[in-house]
C-alpha positions in Angstrom: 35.0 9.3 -111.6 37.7 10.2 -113.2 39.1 13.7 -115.5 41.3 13.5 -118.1 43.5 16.3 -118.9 45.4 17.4 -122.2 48.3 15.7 -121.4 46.6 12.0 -120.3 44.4 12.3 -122.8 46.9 12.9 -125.6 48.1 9.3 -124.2 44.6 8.3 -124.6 44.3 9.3 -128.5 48.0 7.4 -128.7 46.6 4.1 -127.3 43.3 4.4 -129.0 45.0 5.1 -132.4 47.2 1.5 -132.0 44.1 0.1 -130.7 41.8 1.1 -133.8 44.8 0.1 -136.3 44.6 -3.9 -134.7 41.1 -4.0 -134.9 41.1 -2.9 -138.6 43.7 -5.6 -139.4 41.6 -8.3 -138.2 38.5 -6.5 -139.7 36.4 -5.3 -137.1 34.0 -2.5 -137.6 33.2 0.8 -135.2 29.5 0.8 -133.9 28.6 3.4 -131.3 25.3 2.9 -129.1 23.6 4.7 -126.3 24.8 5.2 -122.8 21.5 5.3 -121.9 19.5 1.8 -122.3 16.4 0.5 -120.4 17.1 -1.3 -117.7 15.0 -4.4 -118.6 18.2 -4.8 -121.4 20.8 -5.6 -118.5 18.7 -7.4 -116.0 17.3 -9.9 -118.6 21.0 -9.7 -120.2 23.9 -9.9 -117.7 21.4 -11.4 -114.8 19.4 -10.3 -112.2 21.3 -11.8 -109.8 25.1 -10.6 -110.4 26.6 -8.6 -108.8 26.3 -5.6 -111.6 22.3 -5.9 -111.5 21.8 -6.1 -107.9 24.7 -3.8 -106.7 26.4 -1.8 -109.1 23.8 -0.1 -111.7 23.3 3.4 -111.9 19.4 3.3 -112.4 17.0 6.2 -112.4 13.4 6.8 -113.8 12.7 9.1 -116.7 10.5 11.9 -114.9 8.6 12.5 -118.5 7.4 9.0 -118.8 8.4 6.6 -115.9 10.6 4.0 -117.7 13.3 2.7 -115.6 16.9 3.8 -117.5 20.2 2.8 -116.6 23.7 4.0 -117.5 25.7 1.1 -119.9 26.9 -1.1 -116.8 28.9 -2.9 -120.1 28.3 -2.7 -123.9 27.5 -6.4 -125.3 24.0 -6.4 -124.3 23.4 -3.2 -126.2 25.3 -3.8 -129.2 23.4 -7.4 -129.8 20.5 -5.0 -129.1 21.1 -2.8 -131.6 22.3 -5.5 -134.2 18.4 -6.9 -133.7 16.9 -3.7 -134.2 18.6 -3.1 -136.8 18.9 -6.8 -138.8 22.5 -6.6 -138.9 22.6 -10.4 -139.2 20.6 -10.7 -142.3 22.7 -11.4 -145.0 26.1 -12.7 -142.7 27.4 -12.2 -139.6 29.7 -9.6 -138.3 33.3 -7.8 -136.9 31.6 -5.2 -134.7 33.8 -3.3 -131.5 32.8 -0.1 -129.7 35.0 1.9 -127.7 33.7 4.7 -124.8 32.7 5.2 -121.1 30.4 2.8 -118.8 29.5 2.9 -115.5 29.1 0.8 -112.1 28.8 2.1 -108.8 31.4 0.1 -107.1 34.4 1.0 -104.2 37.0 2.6 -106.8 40.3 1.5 -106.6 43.5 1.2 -108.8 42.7 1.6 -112.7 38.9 1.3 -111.9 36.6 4.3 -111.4 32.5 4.3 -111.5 33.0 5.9 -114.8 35.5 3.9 -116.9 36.1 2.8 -120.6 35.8 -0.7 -122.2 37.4 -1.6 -125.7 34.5 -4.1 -126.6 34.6 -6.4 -129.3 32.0 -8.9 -130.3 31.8 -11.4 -133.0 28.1 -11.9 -134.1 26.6 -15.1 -136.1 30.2 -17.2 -135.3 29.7 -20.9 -134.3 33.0 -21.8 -134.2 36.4 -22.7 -132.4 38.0 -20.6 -134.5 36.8 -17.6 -133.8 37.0 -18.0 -130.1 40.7 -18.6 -130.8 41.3 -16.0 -133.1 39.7 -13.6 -130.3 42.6 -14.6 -128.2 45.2 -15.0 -130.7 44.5 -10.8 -131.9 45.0 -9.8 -127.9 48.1 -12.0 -127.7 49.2 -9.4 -130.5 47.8 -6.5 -128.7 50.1 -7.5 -126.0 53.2 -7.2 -128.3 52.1 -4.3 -130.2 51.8 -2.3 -126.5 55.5 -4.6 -125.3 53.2 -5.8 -122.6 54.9 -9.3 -121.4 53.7 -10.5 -117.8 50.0 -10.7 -119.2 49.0 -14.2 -119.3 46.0 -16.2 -119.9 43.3 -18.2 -117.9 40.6 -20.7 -120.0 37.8 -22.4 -118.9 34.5 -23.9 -120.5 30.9 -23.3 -119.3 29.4 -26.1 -121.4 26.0 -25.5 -122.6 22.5 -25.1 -120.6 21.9 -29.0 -120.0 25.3 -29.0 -118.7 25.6 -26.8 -116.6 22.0 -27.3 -115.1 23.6 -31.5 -114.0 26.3 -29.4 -112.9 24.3 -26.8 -110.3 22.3 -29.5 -109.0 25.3 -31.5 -107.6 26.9 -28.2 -107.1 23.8 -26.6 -104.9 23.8 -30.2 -103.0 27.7 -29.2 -102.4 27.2 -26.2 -101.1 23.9 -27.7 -99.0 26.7 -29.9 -97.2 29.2 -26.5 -95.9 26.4 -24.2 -95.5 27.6 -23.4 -92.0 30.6 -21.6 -93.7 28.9 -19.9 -96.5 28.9 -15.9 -96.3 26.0 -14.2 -97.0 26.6 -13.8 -100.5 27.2 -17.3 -100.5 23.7 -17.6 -98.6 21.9 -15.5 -101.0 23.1 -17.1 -104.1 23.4 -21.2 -103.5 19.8 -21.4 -105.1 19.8 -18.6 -107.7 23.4 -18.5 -108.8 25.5 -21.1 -107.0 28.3 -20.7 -109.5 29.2 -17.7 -109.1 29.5 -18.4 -105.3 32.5 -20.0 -106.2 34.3 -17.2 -107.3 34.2 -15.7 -103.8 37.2 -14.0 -102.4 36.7 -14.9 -99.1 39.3 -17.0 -97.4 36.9 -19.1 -95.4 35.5 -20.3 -98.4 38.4 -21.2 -100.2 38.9 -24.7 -99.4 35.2 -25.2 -99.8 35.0 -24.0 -103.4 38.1 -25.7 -104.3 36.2 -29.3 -103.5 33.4 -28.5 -105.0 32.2 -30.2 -108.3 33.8 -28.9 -111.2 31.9 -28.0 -114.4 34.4 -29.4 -116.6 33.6 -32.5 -115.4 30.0 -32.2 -116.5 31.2 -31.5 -120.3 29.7 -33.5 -123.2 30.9 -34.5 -126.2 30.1 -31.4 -128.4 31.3 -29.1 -125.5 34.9 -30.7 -124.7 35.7 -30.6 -128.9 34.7 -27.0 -128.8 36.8 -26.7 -126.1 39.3 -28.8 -127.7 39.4 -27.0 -130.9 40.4 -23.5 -129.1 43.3 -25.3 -127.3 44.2 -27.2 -130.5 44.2 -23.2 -132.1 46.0 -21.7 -129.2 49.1 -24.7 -129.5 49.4 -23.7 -133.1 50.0 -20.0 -132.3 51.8 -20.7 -129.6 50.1 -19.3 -126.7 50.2 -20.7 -123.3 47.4 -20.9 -121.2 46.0 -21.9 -117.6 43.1 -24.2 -117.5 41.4 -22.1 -114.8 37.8 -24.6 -113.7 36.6 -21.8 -111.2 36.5 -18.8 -114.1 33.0 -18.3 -114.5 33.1 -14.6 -115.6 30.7 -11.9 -113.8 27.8 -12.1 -116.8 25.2 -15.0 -116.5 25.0 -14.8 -120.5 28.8 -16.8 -121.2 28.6 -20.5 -122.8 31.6 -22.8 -123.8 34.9 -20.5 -123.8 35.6 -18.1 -121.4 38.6 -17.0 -120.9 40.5 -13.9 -119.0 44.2 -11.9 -119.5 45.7 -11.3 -115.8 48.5 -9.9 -114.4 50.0 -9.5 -111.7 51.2 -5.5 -111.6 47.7 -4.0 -111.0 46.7 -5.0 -107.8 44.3 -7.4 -106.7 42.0 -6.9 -109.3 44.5 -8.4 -111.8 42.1 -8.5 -114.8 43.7 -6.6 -117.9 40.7 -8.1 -120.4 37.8 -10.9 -120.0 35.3 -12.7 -122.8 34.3 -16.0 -124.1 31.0 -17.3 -126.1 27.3 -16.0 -125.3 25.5 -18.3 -127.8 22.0 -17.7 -126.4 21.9 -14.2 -126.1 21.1 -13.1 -128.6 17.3 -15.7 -128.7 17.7 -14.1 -124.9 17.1 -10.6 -125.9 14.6 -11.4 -128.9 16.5 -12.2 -131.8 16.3 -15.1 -134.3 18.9 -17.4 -132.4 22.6 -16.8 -133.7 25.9 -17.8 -132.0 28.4 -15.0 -130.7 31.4 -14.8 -128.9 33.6 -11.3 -127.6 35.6 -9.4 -124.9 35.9 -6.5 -123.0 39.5 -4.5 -121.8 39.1 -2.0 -119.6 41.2 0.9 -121.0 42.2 2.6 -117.5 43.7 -1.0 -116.6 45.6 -1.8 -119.9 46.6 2.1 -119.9 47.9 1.8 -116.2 49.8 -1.7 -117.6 51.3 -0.1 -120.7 52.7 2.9 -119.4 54.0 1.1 -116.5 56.6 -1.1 -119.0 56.8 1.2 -121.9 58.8 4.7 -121.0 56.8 6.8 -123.2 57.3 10.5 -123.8 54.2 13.2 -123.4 52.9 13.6 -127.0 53.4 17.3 -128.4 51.0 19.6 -128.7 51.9 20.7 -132.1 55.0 20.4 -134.7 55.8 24.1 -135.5 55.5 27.0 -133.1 55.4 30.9 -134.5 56.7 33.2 -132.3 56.9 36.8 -133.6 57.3 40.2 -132.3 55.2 43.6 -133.2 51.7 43.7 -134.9 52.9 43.7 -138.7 54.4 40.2 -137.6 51.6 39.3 -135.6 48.8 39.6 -138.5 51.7 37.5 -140.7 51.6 34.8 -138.3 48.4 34.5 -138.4 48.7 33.7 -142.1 51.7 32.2 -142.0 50.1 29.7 -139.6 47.2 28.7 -141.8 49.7 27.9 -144.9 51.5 25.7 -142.8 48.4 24.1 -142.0 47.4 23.7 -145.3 51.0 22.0 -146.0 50.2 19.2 -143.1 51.9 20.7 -139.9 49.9 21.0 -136.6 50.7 24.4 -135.7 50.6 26.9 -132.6 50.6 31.0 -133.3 51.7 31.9 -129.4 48.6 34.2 -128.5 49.1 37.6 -127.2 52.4 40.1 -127.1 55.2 38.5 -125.1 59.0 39.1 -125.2 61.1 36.6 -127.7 62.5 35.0 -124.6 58.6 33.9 -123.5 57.8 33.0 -126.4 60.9 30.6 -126.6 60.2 28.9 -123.2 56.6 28.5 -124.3 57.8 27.1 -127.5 60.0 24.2 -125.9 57.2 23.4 -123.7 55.2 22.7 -126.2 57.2 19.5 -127.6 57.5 21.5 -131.5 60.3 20.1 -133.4 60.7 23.7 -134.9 60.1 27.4 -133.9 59.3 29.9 -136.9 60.2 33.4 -135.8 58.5 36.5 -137.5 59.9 40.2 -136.7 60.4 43.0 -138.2 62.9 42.2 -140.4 61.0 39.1 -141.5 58.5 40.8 -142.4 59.8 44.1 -144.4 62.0 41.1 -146.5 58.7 38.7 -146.5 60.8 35.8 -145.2 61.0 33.9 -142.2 63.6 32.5 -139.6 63.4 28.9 -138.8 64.8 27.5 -135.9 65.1 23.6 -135.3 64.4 22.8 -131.2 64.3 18.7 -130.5 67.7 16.8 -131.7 66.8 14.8 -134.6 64.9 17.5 -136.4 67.5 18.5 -139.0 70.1 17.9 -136.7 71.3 21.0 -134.6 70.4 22.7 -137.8 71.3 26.9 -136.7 68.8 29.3 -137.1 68.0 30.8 -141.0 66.1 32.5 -142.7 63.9 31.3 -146.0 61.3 33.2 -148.1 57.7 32.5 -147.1 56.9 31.0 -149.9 59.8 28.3 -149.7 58.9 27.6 -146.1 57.1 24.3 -146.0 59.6 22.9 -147.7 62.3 24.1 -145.7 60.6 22.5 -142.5 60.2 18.7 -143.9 59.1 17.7 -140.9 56.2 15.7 -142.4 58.9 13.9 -144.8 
């Protein structure tokens, strides 16, 4: 697990605050539920047999009352939870995202830690095409709002239950036919999850999987003019794709569209965001059946991505520094501080007694556009000194001094 300190997580708030403008411009709404769910939720959710169930839950039983509890391994299960508690699908369905921590007990490795962050976003009580492409469409802009340009896209369709079950049974009697090369993952799940077995990494597999049957093939009508109206979407906003027929996504809950963003730049795990369609999840977990479809970014990943091709300078801590030297000026700055505040400015009083010089140094640290400098001949004339430190702010404006009461106005710095 992972701490963030002031200056990372002023790049944090930075991201999260482009990140909450897109969402708002495609009208997606902030829900925030537990960390803690019972763990019935994800094994009847995500599927008892993936990897996340099986392997990577942090699970514990309440001492008070003996239910089994386990820490968010993702957040779509317990928003369409909450959303049938709660009846949010009564009257028409919804925009909903979350952002915050969840947490798998896997081997940690670049831009993943067993406490990380999801951006999640789900559309509830959508049927459609559409809204599977306009999922995709609003990350494509994502990407050019962060100047992220070697993220591209892999698609796929899962079909729907009858489909898929055709496919498993001539898929099962594929894997029946290599089981001498079959790991023993690959052993454990050819009868309870054979799909998934073929998105092993292992390279003594690989020719295997790639003959195997492909669920595409097994597509109905309905299914491939689903499928056909995302691509039909994606051509008209110009977005490229790779028809991927091995994604099968790490959730036993996807139908129709799934789809993943990948690059190359982070490793082997290359997966900057993954979603698609969970139609029956919501009838799953004991809801009056409604479509939905959503995906998940991993924030440490996309952070890694974007700070790797943007050159972005620390954010500062404040935009007006007050230095000032003996008590009298002291107890101003204290005041002085709050009216500035009041105008709009983030503001730093420097704490303590320290020389002008200190106070200076500790000044330009802190990223301020401007230093306001109270002594004693500030304060017997009931004025201040203002000088300008970053190029840009006023120019290389020289030090002056302006009556308190004219001082917000001198600074324009929020202008």
């Amino acid at each position: 697990m992972n701490d963030l300190l002031p200056g990372a997580s002023a790049r944090w708030e930075q991201f999260e605050d482009i990140v909450r403008g897109w969402l708002r411009s495609y009208g997606y709404r902030n829900v925030r539920t537990p960390v803690l769910e019972h763990t019935r939720l994800f094994a009847r959710g995500i599927g008892e047999v993936t990897d996340i169930v099986e392997k990577e839950m942090y699970t514990f039983t309440d001492a008070l009352n003996g239910d089994s509890l386990t820490m968010r391994p993702e957040m779509t299960a317990g928003i369409v939870r909450a959303a049938i508690e709660h009846n949010l699908l009564y009257d028409r369905p919804q925009r909903v995202y979350s952002i915050g921590p969840v947490f798998r007990h896997e081997r940690p490795q670049r831009g993943r830690y067993r406490q990380f962050h999801q951006i999640d976003v789900e559309a509830l009580g959508f049927a459609g095409p559409d809204v599977d492409a306009e999922l995709i469409v609003m990350l494509a802009r994502l990407w050019k709002l962060l100047d992220l340009t070697d993220v591209r896209l892999e698609l796929n369709s899962l079909g729907q239950p009858a489909e898929r079950a055709a496919h498993r049974a001539a898929l099962i009697e594929h894997l029946e036919k290599h089981r001498g090369i079959l790991d023993e993952d690959g052993q454990r799940r050819m009868y309870t999850n054979p799909l998934r077995v073929l998105d092993t990494k292992n390279p003594a597999m690989q020719e295997m999987a790639d003959s195997a049957p492909r669920l595409f093939d097994f597509l109905g009508e309905e299914s491939r003019a689903h499928f056909d109206g995302v691509c039909q979407r994606l051509a008209d906003a110009g977005i490229e794709y790779r028809l991927n027929p091995r994604l099968v996504r790490g959730l036993d809950y996807y139908n129709l569209t799934v789809f993943e963003w990948v690059t190359d730049r982070l490793g082997a795990q290359g997966t900057v965001c993954g979603g698609g369609r969970y139609d029956g999840l919501i009838e799953l977990l004991g809801g009056k059946p409604a479509p939905a479809v959503g995906f998940a970014i991993g924030m440490e990943r996309l952070l890694d991505l974007w700070e790797q091709s943007v050159a972005l300078e620390a954010p500062a801590e404040c935009d007006v520094y007050v230095v000032h030297q003996g008590e009298d000026a002291q107890r101003l700055a204290a005041r002085v501080g709050e009216d500035l505040r009041d105008a709009g400015f983030a503001v730093v009083v420097h704490a303590g007694p320290a020389s002008f010089k200190s106070q200076f140094k500790r000044a330009d640290a802190s990223g301020a556009q401007v230093a306001v400098i109270l002594g004693a001949d500030e304060v017997a004339a009931r004025a201040a000194s203002i000088k300008f430190l970053r190029a840009g702010a006023q120019g290389e404006a020289p030090q002056r001094q302006v009556p308190l009461a004219e001082l917000a106005e001198a600074l324009k710095l929020k202008g």
